[in-house]
C-alpha positions in Angstrom: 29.0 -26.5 -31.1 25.2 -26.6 -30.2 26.0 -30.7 -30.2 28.4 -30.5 -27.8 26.4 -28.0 -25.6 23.6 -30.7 -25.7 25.7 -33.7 -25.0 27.2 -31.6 -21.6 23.6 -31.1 -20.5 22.7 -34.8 -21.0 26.2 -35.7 -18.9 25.2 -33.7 -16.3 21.6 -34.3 -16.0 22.8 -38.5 -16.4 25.7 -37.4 -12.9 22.9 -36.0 -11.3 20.7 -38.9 -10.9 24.0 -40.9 -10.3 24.9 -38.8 -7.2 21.5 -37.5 -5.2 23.0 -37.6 -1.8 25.7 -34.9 -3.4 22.5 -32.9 -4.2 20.1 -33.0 -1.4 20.0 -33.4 2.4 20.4 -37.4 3.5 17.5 -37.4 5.2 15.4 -36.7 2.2 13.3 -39.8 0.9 13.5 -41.4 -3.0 10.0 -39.1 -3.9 11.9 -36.1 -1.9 14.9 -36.5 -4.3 13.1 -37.5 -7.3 11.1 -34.4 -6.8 14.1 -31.7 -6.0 15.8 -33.0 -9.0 12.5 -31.8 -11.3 12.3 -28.4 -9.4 15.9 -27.8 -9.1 16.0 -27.7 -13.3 13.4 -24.3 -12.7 13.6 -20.9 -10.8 10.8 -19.8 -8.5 9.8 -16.2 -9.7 8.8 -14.1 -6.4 8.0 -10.6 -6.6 6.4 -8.4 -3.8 2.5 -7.6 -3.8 3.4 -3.9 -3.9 1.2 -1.3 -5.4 1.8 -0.8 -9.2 0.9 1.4 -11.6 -1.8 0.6 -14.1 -2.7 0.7 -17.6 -6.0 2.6 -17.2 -7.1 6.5 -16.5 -9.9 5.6 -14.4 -8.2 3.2 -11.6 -4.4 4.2 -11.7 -3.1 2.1 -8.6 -3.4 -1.7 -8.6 -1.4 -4.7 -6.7 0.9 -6.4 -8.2 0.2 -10.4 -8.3 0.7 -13.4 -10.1 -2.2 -13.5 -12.9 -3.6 -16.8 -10.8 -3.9 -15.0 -7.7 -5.5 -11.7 -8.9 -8.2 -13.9 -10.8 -9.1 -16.0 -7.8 -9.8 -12.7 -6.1 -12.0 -11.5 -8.6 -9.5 -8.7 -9.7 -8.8 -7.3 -13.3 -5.7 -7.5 -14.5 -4.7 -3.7 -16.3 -0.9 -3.9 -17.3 1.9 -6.0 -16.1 4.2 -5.5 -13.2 7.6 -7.4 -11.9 9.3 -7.4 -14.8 6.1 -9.0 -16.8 6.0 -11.8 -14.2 2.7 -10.3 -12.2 -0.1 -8.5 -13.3 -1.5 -5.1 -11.7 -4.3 -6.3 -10.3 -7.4 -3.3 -9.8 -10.0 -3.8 -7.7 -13.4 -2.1 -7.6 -16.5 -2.6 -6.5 -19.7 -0.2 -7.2 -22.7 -2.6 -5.9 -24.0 -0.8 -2.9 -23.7 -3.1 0.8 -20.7 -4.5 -1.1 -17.7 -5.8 1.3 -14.4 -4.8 0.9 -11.9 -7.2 1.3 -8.8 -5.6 -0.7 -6.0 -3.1 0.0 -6.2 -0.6 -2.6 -9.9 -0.8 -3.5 -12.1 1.7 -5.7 -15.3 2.4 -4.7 -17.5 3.7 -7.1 -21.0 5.0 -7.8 -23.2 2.4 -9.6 -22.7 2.9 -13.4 -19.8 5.0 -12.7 -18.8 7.2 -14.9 -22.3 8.0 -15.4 -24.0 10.0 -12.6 -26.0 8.3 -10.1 -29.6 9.5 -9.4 -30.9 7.0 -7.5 -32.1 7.8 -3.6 -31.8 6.7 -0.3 -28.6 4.8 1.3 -25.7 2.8 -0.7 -23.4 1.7 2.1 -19.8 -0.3 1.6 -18.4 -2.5 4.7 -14.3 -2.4 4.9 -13.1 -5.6 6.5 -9.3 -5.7 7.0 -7.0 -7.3 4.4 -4.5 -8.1 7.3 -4.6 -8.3 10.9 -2.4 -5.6 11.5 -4.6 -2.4 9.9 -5.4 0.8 12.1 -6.4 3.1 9.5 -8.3 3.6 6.8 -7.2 6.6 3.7 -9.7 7.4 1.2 -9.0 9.0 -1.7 -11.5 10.7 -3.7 -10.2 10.9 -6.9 -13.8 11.9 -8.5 -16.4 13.1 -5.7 -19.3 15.6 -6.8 -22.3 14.9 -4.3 -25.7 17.6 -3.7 -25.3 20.1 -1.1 -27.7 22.0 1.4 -27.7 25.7 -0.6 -28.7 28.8 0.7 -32.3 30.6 -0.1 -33.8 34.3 0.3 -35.6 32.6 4.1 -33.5 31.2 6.4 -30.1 31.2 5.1 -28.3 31.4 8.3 -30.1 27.6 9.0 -29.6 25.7 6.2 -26.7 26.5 4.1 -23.7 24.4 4.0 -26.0 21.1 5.6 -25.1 17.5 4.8 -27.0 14.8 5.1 -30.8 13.6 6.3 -30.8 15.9 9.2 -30.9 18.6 7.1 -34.4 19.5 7.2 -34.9 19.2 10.9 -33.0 22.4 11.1 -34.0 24.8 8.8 -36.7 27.2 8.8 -38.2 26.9 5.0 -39.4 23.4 4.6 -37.3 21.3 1.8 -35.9 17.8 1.2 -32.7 16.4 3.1 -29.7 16.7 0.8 -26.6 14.1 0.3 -23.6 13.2 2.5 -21.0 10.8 2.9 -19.9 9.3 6.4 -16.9 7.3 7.5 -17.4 5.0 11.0 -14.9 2.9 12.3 -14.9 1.1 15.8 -12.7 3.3 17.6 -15.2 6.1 18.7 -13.5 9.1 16.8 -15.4 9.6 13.2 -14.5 12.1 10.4 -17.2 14.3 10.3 -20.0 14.1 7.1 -19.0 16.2 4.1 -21.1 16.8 1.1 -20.2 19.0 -2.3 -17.3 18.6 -4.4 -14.8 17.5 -3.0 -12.8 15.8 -6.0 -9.0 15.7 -5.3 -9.3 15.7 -1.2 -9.0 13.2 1.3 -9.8 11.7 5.0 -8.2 9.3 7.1 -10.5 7.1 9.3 -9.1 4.8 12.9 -10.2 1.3 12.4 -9.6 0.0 15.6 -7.0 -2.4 16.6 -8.8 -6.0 16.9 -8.1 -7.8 13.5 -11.9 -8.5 13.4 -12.9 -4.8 13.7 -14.5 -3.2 10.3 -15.5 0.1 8.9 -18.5 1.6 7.1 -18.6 3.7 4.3 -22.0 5.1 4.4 -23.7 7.3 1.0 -26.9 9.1 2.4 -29.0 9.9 -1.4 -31.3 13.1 -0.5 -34.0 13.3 -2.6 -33.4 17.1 -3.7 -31.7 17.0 -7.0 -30.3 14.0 -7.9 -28.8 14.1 -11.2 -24.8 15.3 -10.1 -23.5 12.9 -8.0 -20.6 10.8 -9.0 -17.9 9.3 -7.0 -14.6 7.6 -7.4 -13.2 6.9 -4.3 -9.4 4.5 -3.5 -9.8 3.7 -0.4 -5.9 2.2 1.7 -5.4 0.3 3.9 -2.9 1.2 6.4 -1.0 -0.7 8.8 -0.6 -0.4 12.8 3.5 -0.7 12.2 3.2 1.6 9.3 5.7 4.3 9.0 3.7 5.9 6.9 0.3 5.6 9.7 -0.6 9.3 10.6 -1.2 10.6 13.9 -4.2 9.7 16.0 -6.6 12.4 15.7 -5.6 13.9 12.1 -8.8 13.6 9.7 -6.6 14.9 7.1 -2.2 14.8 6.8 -0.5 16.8 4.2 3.4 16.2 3.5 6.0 18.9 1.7 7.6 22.1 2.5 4.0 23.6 1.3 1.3 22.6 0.4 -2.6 23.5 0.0 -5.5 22.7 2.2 -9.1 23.1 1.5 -12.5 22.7 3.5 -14.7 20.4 2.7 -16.6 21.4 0.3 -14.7 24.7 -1.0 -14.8 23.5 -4.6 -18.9 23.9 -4.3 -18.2 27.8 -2.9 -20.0 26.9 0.6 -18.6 26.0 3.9 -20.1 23.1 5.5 -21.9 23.2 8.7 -21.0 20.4 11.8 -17.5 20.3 11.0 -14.8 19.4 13.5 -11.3 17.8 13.0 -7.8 18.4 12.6 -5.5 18.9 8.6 -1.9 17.8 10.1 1.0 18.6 8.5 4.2 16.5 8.3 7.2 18.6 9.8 10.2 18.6 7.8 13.7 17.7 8.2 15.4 21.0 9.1 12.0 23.0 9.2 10.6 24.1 12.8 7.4 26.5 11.9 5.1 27.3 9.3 3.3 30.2 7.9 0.0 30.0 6.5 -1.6 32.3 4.5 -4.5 32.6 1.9 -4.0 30.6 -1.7 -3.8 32.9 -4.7 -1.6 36.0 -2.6 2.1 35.4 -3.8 4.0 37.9 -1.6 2.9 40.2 1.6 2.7 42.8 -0.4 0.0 40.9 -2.9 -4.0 40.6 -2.5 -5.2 37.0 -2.6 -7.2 36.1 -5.9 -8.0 32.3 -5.6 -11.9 31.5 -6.4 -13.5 31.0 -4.2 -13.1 33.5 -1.6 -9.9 32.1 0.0 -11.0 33.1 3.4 -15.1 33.3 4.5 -16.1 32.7 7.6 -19.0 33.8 9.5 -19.0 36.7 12.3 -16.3 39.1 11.9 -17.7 42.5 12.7 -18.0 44.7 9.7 -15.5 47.2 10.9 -12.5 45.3 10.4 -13.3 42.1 7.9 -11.5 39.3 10.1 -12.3 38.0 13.6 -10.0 36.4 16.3 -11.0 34.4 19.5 -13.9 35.4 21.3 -15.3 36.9 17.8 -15.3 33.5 16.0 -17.9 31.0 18.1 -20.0 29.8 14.7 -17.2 28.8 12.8 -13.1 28.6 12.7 -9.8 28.0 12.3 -7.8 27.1 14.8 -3.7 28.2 14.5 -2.6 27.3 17.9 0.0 30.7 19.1 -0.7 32.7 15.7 1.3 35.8 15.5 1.3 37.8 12.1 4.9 38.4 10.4 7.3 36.5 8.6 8.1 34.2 10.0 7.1 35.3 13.0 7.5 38.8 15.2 6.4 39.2 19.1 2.7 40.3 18.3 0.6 37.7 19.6 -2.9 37.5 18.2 -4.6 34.7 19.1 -6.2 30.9 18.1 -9.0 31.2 15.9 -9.5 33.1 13.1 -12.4 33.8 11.6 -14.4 36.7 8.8 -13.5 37.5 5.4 -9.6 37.8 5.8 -7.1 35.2 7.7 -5.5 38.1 9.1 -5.9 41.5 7.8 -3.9 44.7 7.9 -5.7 48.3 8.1 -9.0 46.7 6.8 -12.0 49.0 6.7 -14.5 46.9 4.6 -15.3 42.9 4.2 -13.9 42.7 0.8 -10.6 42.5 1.4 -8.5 44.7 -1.3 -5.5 46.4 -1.8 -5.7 48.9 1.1 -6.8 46.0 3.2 -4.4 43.1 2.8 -4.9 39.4 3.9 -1.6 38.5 6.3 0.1 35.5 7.4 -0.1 33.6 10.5 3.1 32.1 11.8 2.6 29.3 14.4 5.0 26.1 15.8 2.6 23.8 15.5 1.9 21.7 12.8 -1.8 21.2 12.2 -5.0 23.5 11.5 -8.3 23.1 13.3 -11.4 23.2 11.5 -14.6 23.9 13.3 -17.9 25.2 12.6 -21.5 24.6 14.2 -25.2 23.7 12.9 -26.1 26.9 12.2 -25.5 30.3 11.6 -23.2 30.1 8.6 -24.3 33.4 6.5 -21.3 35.7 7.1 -21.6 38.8 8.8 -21.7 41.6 8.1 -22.5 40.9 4.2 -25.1 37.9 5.1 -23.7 35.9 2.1 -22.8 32.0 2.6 -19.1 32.1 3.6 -17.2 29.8 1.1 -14.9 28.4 3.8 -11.1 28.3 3.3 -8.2 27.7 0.9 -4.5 28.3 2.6 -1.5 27.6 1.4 1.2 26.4 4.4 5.2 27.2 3.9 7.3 25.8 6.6 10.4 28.1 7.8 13.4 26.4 8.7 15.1 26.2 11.8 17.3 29.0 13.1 
């Protein structure tokens, strides 16, 4: 049998060079046919460059190419992808004023996992792997960085700072602290966070000209050095994208709920010159939300996250929370808040502020059982942080206010 298997191949292969016009286009020269008969014996593998899951626990997402391709761009191929045709190719890059040339790109601290002590600046530049890329999304899958902390003098100056300006502003004399810093060419910047801030993320406007870059900018204080270690995937996103988030929206969350977290909430402080918008994704069938603190499972329940789940500066110590005109320093914004589930005809106001997102019959700023934290029901679909350069010791306890961490449900349509 296998003889006469191999004695049909040879017939057919001998018929084929016979008969070329039968196989190819008449217009085709002798090397034209000589060649389509070689190739036409093969199949072309092609596989898209999607992103692929990887082999390793330290860079999880890779693109998948052919094993050529990820080696000419100085990749590392970590597992297999396409049915075992293409590799998942990682790249990262750790050298400070490193470019960036890559969709799905770590960035990581030099020596990484190790910490990194060194001072001063370590800056990446992101130039666009297509034409077509608006946004950037940054990941920070490990991110612990030094942060401004509070002192017996001056609390209300320095606490919660980020960066080298930090010690132009505070009344006791010390050393500027750490911060990162995303700039694109559009104008509209994140705003510089510091901390830990492992697990969050930002998104960052390019700018539309195909030559346009971004900056990635590490400022190293020289205050204690020892604790900072990054991680950080940083996507890029096209202008077509269905999956591009509004202009405007620093941060974008997706799901029915979902957490969101200042900047900086994992280090218990809330950070000072901050400014931008969380979005949230609305739903198929869902037309509000509710937020309310993380940690308080019913109405009836006291929220127990740690951190405080709510600490803001300046609400008056007679009633723990603070809306509107009792909340210049620092915010939230929930644009038409009204407290209820979902909603009832009590209107209340924009920005929230204190030790309590809302609060029912409170008499004290710790917020317990005879005091408890309530939702705020709005039809929007985004939260507005804000806080200024100063004054950040919450009143009327003249402790560092912690910052935030709600939990957003949306209610469906009736």
């Amino acid at each position: 049998m296998l003889k006469l298997l191999l004695l049909f191949t040879i017939l057919v292969l001998v018929q084929s060079n016979r008969s070329p016009s039968k196989r190819f286009d008449y217009h085709l020269n002798k090397t034209s046919v000589k060649q389509g008969k070689v190739f036409s014996l093969f199949n072309v593998v092609q596989f898209p460059n999607d992103v692929c899951t990887t082999t390793s626990q330290t860079f999880t997402k890779g693109t998948c190419l052919a094993s050529s391709e990820c080696s000419s761009k100085s990749g590392t191929a970590t597992g297999n992808c396409a049915a075992g045709f293409g590799v998942c190719c990682v790249f990262s890059i750790s050298t400070c004023g490193s470019t960036i040339k890559e969709n799905c790109t770590y960035i990581t601290n030099p020596g990484f996992p190790n910490t990194y002590s060194t001072t001063g600046s370590c800056d990446f530049t992101v130039e666009k792997s297509s034409a077509d890329i608006c946004q950037l999304r940054l990941e920070f899958n490990t991110f612990t960085m030094n942060i401004m902390p509070t002192n017996t003098i001056g609390a209300n100056s320095n606490y919660g700072c980020c960066g080298s300006s930090c010690a132009t502003i505070i009344i006791v004399a010390t050393t500027p602290t750490d911060s990162i810093t995303l700039e694109g060419q559009s104008g509209v910047n994140p705003p510089a966070v510091c901390g830990i801030n492992t697990g969050s993320h930002m998104y960052l406007e390019t700018g539309a000209d195909a030559t346009d870059t971004a900056t990635i900018k590490f400022y190293l204080g020289s205050g204690a050095t020892g604790s900072r270690q990054w991680n950080i995937k940083v996507m890029q996103i096209s202008c077509t994208a269905a999956w591009r988030v509004p202009s405007g929206c620093v941060q974008y969350y997706t799901g029915v709920s979902n957490n969101v977290k200042s900047f900086g909430y994992a280090s218990g402080q809330l950070l000072q010159k901050q400014n931008y918008n969380a979005c949230v994704r609305q739903e198929l069938g869902y037309c509000s939300m509710l937020w309310r603190e993380a940690g308080q499972s019913s109405l009836a329940g006291v929220a127990t996250a740690s951190p405080d789940p709510f600490s803001f500066p300046d609400a008056p110590a007679t009633t723990g929370t603070g809306l509107n005109s009792l909340c210049p320093n620092a915010h939230v914004f929930i644009s038409s808040a009204n407290l209820g589930e979902p909603a009832i005809a009590t209107y209340l106001g924009n920005t929230f502020c204190g030790e309590a997102l809302n609060c029912d019959a409170c008499v004290t700023a710790v917020i317990g059982p005879s005091g408890r934290p309530l939702p705020a029901a709005t039809n929007s679909f985004y939260l507005g942080v804000f806080s200024d350069s100063g004054a950040m010791a919450t009143n009327p306890t003249d402790n560092a206010a912690t910052g935030f961490n709600l939990r957003y449900t949306q209610q469906p349509c009736s």
